[in-house]
C-alpha positions in Angstrom: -3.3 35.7 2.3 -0.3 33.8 4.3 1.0 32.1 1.1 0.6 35.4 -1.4 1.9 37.8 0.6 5.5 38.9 -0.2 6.0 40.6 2.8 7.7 38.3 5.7 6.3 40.5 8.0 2.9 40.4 7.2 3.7 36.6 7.2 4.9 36.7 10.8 2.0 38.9 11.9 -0.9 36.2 10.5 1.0 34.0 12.2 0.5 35.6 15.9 -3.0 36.5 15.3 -3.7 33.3 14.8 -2.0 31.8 17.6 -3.9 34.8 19.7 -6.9 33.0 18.4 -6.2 29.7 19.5 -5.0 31.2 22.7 -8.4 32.5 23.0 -10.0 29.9 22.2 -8.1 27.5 24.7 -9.7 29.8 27.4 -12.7 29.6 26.4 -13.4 26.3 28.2 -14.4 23.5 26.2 -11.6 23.6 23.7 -9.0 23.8 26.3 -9.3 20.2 27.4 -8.3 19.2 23.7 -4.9 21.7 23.9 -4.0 21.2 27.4 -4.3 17.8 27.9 -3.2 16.2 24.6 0.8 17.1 24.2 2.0 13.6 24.1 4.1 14.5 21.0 5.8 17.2 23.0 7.4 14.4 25.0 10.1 12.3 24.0 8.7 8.6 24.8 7.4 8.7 21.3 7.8 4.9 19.6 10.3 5.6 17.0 10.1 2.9 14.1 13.4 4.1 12.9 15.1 2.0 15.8 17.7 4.2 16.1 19.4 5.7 18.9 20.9 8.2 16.9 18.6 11.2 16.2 18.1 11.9 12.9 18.3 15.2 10.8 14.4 16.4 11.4 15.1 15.2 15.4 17.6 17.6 15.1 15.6 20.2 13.7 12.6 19.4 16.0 15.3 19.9 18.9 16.8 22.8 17.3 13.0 24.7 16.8 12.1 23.7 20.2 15.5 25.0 21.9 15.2 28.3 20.5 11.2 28.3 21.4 12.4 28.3 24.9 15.3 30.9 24.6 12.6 32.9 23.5 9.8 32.3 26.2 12.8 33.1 29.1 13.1 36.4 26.7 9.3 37.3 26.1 7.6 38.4 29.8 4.3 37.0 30.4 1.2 38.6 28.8 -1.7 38.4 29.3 -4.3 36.9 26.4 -6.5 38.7 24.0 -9.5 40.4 24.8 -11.7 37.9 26.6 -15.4 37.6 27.8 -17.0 38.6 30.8 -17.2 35.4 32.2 -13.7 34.9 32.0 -13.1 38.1 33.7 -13.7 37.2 37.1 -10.8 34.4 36.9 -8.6 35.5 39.4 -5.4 36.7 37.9 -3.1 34.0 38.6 -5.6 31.5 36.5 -5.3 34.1 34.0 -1.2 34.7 33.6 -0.9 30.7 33.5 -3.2 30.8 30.3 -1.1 33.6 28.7 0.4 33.0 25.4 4.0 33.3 27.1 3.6 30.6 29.3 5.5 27.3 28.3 2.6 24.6 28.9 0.4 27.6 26.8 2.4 27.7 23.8 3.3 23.6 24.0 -1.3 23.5 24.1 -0.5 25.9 20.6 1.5 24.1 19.4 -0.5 21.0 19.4 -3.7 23.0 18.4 -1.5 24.4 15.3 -0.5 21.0 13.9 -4.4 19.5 14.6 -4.9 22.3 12.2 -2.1 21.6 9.6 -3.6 17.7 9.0 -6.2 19.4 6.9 -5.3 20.2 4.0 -7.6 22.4 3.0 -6.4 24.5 6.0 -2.7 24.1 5.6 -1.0 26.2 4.0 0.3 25.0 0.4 3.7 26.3 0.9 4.5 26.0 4.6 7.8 25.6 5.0 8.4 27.7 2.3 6.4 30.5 3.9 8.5 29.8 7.3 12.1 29.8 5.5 10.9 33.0 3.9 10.0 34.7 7.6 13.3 32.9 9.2 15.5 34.9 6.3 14.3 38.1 6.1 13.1 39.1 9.7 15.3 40.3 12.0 16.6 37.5 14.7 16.2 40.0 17.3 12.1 40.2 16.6 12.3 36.1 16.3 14.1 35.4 19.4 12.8 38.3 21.9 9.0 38.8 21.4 6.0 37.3 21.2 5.9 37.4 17.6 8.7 35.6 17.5 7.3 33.0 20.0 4.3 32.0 17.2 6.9 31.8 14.6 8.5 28.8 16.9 4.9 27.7 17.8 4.0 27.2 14.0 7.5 25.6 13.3 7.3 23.2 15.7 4.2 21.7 14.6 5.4 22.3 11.2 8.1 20.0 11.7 6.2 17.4 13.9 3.4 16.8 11.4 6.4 15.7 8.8 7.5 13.6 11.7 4.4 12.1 11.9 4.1 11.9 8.0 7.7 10.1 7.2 6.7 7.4 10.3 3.2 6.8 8.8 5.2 6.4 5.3 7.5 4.1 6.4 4.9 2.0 8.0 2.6 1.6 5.4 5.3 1.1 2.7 6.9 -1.7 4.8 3.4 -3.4 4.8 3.2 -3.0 1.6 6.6 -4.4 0.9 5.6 -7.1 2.8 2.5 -8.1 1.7 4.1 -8.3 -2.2 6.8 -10.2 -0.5 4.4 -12.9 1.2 2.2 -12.8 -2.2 4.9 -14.2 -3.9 5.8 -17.1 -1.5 2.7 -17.8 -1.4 1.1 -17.5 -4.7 1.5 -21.0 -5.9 1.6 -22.7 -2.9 -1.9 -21.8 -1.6 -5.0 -23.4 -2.5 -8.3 -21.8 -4.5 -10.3 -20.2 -1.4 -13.7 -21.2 -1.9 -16.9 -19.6 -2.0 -18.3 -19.4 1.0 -14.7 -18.6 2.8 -14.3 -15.6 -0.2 -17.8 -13.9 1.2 -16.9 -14.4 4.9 -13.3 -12.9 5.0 -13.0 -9.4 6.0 -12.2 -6.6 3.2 -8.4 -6.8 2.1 -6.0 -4.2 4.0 -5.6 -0.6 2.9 -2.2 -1.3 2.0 -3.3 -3.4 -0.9 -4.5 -0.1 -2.7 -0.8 0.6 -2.8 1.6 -1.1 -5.4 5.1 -1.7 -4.9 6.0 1.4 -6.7 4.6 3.6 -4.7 6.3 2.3 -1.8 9.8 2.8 -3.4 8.3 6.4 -3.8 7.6 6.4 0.1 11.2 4.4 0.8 12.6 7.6 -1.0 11.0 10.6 -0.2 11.6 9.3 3.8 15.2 8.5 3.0 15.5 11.7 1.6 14.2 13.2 5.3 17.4 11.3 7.0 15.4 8.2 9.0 18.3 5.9 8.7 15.6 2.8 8.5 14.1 4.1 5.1 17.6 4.8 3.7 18.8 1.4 4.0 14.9 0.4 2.8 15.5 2.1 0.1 18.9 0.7 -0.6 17.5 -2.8 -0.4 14.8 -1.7 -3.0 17.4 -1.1 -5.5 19.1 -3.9 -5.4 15.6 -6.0 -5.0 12.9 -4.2 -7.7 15.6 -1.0 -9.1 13.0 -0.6 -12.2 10.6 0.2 -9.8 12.4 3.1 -8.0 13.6 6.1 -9.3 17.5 6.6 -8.9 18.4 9.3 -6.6 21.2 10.8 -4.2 20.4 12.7 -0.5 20.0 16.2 -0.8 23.2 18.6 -1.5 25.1 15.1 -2.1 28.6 15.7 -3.9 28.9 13.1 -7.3 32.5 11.7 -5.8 30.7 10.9 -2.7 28.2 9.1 -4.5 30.2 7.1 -7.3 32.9 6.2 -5.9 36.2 4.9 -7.8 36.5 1.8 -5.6 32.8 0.6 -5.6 32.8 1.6 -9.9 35.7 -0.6 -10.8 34.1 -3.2 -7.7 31.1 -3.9 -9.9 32.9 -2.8 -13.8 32.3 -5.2 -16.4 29.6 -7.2 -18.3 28.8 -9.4 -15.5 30.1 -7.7 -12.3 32.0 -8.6 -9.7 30.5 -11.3 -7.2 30.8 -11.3 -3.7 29.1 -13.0 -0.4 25.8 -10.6 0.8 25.8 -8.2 -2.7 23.1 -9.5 -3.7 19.6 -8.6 -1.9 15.7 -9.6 -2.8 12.4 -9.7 -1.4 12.6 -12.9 -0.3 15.8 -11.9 2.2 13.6 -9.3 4.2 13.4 -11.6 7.1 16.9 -10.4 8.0 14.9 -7.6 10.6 14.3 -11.0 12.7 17.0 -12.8 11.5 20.2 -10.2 12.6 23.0 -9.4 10.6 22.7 -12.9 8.6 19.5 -11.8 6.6 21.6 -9.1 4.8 23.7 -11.9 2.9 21.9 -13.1 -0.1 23.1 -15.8 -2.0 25.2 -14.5 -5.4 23.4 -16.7 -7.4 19.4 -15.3 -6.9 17.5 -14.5 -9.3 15.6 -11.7 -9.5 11.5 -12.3 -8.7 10.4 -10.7 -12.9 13.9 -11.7 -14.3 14.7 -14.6 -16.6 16.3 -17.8 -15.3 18.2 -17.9 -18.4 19.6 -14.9 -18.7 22.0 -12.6 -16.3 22.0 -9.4 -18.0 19.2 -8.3 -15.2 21.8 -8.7 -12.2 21.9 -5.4 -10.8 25.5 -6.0 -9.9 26.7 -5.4 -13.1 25.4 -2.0 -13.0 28.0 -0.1 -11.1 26.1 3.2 -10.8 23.0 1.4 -9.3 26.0 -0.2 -7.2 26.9 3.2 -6.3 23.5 4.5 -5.2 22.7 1.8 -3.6 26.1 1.9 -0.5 25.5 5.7 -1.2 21.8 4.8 1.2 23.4 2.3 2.9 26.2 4.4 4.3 24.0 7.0 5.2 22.1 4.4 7.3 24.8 3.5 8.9 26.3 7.0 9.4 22.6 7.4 11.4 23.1 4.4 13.7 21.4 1.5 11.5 22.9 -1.8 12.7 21.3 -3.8 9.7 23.5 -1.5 7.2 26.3 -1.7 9.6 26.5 -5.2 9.1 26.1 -5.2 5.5 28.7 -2.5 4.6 31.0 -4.4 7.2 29.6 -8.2 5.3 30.7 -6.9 1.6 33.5 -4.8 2.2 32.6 -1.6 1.6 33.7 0.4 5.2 37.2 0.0 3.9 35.9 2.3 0.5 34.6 4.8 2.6 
């Protein structure tokens, strides 16, 4: 009913019955120890893989949603739940205002009891955000930002927008395991002795991150990078220029085409063979530069790619200017959200003076 209906309204108004639900439920009893007590994502010392001090465009959001939740509590008075039992009748009243839905530790207990519910997707909503654009656009502001109505709307947006936190950071975990474990497979893979027998049965199952190929983490690199987590845009800026028939070529959202392929970088890397120049080149064997500092960016102009011929340099991405193009298109994003490993490699090959 939430997704089919074309009226906003009737949107909004599934969307406060069911937070009156979960209010309810949260003072019941038993269920209230699971909203009120787990709200660790409401905080900010949340690890952040993206190692950036910078926050990012869905930080922004978060902060953005969150601000105007509480503009909206300080509007809304406090009310008092639904309709409740007879054993939680003889609460006194002050235990019963600080478990109305206006109360900010209430609605942050919501909030987290909303995006519980998201995970499952045979719960969630197909189209979410969608549905929550649609309300955002056509309802009146004033209903949004002064009632209690509007403080669901906020509720389900928050959690909304911290599930897709929680989704890129998983993403970008697993696909740089992944990475990683093709990496290591190919140092290793005529090196290492023929287990044996015996040691094959003993050994624990492989990782879940086997079940993945290298494609589909260039599909995770881009769909992240495509979120504005600085980490997975210069990821996926090493990935095409380490495995580029792998990954799909692509450009961040609402991008302008002269901001992309740029004059200077085109003639840079025009011609058969390219242009060389210290750091352009970048493989899987180089991603020990996240140890290694600014150094590990730099890879030597004469690799060869890991699946391309010795013989033969028709495979260097460098003479591909538009790869070329895409590729400091990520990397300058990157940088533009505070990633010091793009940093140095923009600042390495010359390209901040493009800009």
């Amino acid at each position: 009913m939430f997704s089919v209906h074309p009226n906003p309204h009737a949107k909004l108004n599934a969307l406060y019955e069911l937070q009156q639900l979960i209010v309810a439920s949260l003072a019941s009893g038993k269920r209230s120890r699971l909203g009120w007590n787990r709200q660790e994502f409401m905080s900010g010392a949340v690890d952040d893989p993206t190692g950036s001090s910078r926050a990012n465009p869905l930080e922004e959001a978060i902060d953005n949603v969150r601000g105007r939740r509480s503009h909206t509590l300080l509007q809304v008075p406090a009310t008092l739940p639904p309709a409740i039992g007879p054993r939680q009748m003889r609460q006194s009243n002050n235990d019963t205002r600080s478990g109305a839905s206006g109360s900010p530790t209430t609605t942050d207990a919501v909030t987290n009891v909303l995006r519980t519910l998201f995970r499952d997707a045979s719960i969630r909503p197909k189209t979410l955000f969608r549905d929550l654009q649609f309300i955002a656009a056509f309802v009146n502001p004033t209903i949004l930002d002064s009632t209690d109505k509007g403080t669901a709307f906020w509720d389900t947006g928050l959690a909304a927008l911290n599930l897709k936190q929680e989704v890129c950071r998983t993403m970008i975990e697993v696909a740089d395991e992944v990475q990683g474990v093709y990496t290591s497979t190919r140092k290793t893979t005529n090196d290492a002795p023929a287990p044996d027998a015996e040691r094959l049965e003993t050994e624990s199952p492989p990782p879940v991150t086997t079940a993945y190929s290298l494609a589909q983490a260039g599909k995770m690199w881009t769909i992240t990078a495509k979120e504005g987590l600085p980490t997975a845009q210069r990821e996926l800026a090493i990935f095409y220029l380490s495995n580029p028939e792998l990954v799909e070529r692509t450009t961040l959202p609402l991008s302008k085409p002269r901001e992309v392929f740029k004059q200077a970088v085109m003639d840079k890397y025009a011609g058969p063979s390219g242009r060389t120049g210290p750091g352009a080149r970048l493989y899987p064997g180089d991603r020990s530069r996240t140890s290694a500092g600014a150094s590990g960016l730099g890879g030597s102009a004469g690799s060869q790619h890991p699946g391309q011929d010795p013989s033969s340099k028709d495979g260097d991405v460098r003479s591909d200017p538009a790869l070329m193009c895409v590729a400091v298109h990520f990397f300058q994003a990157a940088e533009q959200g505070g990633d010091e490993l793009a940093t140095s490699f923009l600042r390495q090959n010359e390209f901040n003076a493009m800009s």
